[in-house]
C-alpha positions, 0 to 999 in steps of 0.5 A: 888045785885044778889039773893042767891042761895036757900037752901034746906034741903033733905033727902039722900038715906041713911037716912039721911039729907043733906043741900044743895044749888040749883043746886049743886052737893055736901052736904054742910052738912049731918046729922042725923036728919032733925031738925040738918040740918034745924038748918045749913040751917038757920045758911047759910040763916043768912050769906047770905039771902038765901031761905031755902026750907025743904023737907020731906021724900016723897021729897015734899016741907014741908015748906020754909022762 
């Protein structure tokens, strides 16, 4: 069985935060606060094992599971 793609959760430019896939372009999901997209993230991970990887402000890795 192959491994699932990590998930990680940045922020955009905007302000915003968005959850995203290793490696792909587009925002599975934007939104207003990190604590929302984590909450997605786990959601994702939950469906398929994925490693959820959350990033802050700075772009640095805060903590992943």
């Amino acid at each position: 069985m192959a491994t699932a793609t990590p998930i990680h959760v940045t922020p955009r430019p905007d302000g915003k935060w968005q959850v995203i896939r290793g490696g792909g372009e587009k925002a599975s999901a934007v939104t207003d606060t990190q604590a929302e997209a984590i909450e997605i993230a786990k959601g994702y991970s939950h469906n398929d094992g994925a490693q959820v990887i959350v990033h802050g402000r700075g772009g640095k890795i805060r903590k992943s599971w």
